[in-house]
C-alpha positions in Angstrom: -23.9 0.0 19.8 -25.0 -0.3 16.4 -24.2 -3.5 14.5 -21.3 -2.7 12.1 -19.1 -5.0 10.0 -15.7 -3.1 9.1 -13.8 -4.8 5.9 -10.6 -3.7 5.1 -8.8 -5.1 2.0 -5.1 -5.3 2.5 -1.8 -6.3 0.6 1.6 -6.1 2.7 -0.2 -3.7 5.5 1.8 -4.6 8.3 2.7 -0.9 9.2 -0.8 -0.3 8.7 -3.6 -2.8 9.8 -2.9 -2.7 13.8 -3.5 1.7 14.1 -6.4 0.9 11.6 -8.3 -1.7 13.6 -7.7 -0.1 16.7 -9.4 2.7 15.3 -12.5 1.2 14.4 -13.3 -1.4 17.3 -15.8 1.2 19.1 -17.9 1.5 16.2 -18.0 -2.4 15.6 -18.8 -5.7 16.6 -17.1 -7.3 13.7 -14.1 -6.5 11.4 -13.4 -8.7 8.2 -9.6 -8.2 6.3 -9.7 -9.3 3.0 -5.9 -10.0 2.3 -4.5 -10.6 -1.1 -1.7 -12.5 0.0 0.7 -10.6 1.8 4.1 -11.9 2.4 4.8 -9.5 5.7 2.8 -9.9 9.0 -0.5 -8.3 8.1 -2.2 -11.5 8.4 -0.9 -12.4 11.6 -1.5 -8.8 13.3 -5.0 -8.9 11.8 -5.7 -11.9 13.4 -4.5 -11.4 16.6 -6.5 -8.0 16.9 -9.5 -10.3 16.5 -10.4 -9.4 12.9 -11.8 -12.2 10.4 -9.3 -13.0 7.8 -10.3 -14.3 4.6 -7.0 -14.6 1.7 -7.6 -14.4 -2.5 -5.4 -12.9 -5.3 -6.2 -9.6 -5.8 -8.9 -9.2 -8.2 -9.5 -5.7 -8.6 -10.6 -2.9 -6.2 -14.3 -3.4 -6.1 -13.9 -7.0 -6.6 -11.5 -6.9 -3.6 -13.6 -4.7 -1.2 -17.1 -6.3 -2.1 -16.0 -10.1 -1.3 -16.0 -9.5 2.0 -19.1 -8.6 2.2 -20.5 -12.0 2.0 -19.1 -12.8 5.3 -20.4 -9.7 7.2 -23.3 -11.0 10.0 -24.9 -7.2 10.0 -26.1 -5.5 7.0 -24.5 -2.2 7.9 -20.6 -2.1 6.3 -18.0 0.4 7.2 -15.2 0.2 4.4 -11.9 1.6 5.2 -8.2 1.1 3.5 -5.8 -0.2 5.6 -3.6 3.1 5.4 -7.3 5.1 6.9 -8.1 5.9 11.0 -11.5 7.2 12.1 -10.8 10.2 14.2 -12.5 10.6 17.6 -15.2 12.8 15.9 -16.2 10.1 13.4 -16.5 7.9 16.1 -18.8 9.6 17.7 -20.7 10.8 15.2 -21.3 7.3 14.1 -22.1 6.1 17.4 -24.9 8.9 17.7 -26.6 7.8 14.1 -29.9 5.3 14.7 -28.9 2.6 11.9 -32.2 0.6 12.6 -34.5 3.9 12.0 -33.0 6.3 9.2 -34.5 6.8 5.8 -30.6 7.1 4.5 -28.8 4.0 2.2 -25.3 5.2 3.1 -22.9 8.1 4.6 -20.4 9.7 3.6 -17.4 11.2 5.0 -14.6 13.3 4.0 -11.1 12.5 4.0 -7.8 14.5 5.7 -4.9 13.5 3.1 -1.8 13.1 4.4 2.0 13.0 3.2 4.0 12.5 6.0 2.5 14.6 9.2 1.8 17.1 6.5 -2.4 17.3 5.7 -2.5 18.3 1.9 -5.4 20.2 1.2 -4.5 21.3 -2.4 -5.9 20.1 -6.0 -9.1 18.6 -4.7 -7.0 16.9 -2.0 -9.7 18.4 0.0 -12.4 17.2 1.0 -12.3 14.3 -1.1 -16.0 12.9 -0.2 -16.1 9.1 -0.2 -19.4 6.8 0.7 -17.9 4.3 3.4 -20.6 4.2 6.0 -23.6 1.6 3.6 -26.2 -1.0 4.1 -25.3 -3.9 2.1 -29.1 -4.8 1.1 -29.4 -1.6 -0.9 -25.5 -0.6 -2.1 -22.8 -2.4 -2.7 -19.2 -1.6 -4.6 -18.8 -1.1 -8.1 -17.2 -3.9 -10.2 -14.4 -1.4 -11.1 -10.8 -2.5 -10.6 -9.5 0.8 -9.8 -11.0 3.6 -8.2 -13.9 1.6 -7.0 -16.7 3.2 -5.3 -20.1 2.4 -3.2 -23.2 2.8 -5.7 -25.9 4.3 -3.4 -29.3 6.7 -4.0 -30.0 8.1 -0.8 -26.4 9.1 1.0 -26.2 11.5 3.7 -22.9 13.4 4.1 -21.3 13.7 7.6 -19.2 16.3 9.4 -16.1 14.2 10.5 -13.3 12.8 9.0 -11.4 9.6 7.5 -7.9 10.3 8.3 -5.6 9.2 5.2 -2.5 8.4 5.5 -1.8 8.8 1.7 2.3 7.9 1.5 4.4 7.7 4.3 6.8 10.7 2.3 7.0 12.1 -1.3 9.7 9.8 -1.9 7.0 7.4 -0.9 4.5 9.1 -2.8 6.5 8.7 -6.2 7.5 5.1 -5.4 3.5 4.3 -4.6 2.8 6.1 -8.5 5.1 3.5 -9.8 3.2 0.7 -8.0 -0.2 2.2 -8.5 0.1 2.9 -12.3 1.2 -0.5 -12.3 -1.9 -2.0 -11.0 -3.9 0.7 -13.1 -2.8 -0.4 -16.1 -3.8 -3.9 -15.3 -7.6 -2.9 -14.6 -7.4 -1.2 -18.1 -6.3 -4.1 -19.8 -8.9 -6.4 -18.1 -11.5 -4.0 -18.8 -10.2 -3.6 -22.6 -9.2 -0.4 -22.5 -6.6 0.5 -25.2 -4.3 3.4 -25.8 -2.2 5.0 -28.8 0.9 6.5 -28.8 -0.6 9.7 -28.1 -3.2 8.6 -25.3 -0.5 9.4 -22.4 0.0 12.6 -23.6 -3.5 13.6 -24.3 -4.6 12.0 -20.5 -1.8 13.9 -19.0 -2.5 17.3 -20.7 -6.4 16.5 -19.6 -4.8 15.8 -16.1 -3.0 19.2 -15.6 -5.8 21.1 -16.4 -8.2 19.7 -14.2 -5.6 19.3 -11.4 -3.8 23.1 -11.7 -6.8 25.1 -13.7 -10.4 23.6 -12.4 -9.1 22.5 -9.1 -7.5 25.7 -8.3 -3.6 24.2 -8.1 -2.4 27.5 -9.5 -3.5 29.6 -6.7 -2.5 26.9 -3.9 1.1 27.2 -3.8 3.9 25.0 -4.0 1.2 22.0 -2.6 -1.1 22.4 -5.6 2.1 22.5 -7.9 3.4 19.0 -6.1 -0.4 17.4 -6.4 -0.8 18.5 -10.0 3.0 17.2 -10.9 2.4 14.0 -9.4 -1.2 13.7 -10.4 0.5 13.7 -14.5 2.9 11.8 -13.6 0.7 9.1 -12.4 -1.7 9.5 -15.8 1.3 9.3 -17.4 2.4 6.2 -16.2 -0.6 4.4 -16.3 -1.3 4.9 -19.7 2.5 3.9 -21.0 2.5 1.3 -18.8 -0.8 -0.2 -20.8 0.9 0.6 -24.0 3.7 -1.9 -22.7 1.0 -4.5 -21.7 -0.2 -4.1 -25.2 2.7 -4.4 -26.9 3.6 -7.7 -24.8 0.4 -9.0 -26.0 1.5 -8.8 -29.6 4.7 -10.8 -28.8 3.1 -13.4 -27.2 0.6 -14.2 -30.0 
């Protein structure tokens, strides 16, 4: 087996963090959780299935996902969400890759989207590429607070999947846009971002045309409607949700 550390960063994952592990254990001979202190049984689960736990407020997504890392006894990292599985052809394919001879920094993988049981391909919901498979001594995460990714040169993309288990439903979907924008508009604010009046509507304007036009939403039925909808509604709400944050900071002073 090669020696693999998986990290998952979680927050109120109890649904989640059980299938996830168990998905992952034949790939690895270590898994670190990085929980941002959940107030449901994610810790417990997580600790039970034999995974490392290790608590902090949340400090951002690559901040989050790259703590971890610290802890990890092998220098090849697997980083998965806790709402992710490996399917069986990922895990072979991973088992059949020689870690300790390759000239590669990092694989990538790309990711089956789900709503529900329903795999959303639409909108660039497919393939939706992400670098998960990384040796810490050359890559690590960007310092990003949202929409982190692993910075790596030489990457080598893979033919199986990460399945996603985006929202459990769309009215799951839109009540994850509420809490997502939310935490969106935080990482803007930290990284002194700052928006007019007009910044929502320009970024969701930007949003529909890259979602419906470039991405080809227009000729993917009523799936690339509902990714492109959604998509603005998130920009949206990120940005007036920072022009709240900015307006509290005005009343504070």
């Amino acid at each position: 087996m090669n020696k693999i550390t998986v990290t998952i960063i979680t927050l109120n994952e109890e649904y989640n963090i059980k299938n996830c592990i168990e998905s992952v254990v034949k790939i690895c001979d270590e898994v670190i959780v990085v929980d941002s202190k959940s107030t449901d049984d994610t810790v417990k689960i997580a600790k039970s299935m034999g995974a490392k736990v290790y608590v902090q407020k949340y400090q951002g997504d690559g901040p989050q996902k790259q703590f971890g890392v610290q802890y990890a006894k092998n220098n090849w990292i697997l980083s998965i969400d806790a709402d992710e599985r490996l399917d069986q052809d990922m895990v072979a394919e991973i088992q059949n890759i020689d870690l300790i001879k390759n000239e590669y920094d990092a694989y990538s993988f790309a990711r089956k989207n789900f709503v529900g049981k329903k795999w959303i391909k639409a909108a660039g919901f497919y393939p939706d590429n992400v670098i998960r498979l990384y040796n810490k001594k050359t890559c690590q995460y960007s310092d990003k607070k949202s929409h982190s990714f692993v910075q790596a040169d030489r990457v080598k993309k893979l033919n199986s999947h990460i399945i996603h288990y985006t929202y459990l439903s769309y009215q799951n979907w839109i009540e994850r846009i509420n809490t997502l924008s939310t935490r969106d508009a935080w990482a803007m604010q930290q990284k002194g971002v700052r928006a007019s009046k007009a910044t929502p509507i320009i970024h969701s304007i930007v949003a529909f045309l890259r979602k419906y036009i470039f991405k080809g939403g227009i000729f993917q039925g009523l799936d690339g409607a509902t990714v492109t909808i959604t998509t603005v509604f998130h920009v949206y709400m990120k940005y007036i949700k920072l022009l709240e944050l900015q307006e509290n900071e005005k009343t504070t002073k």
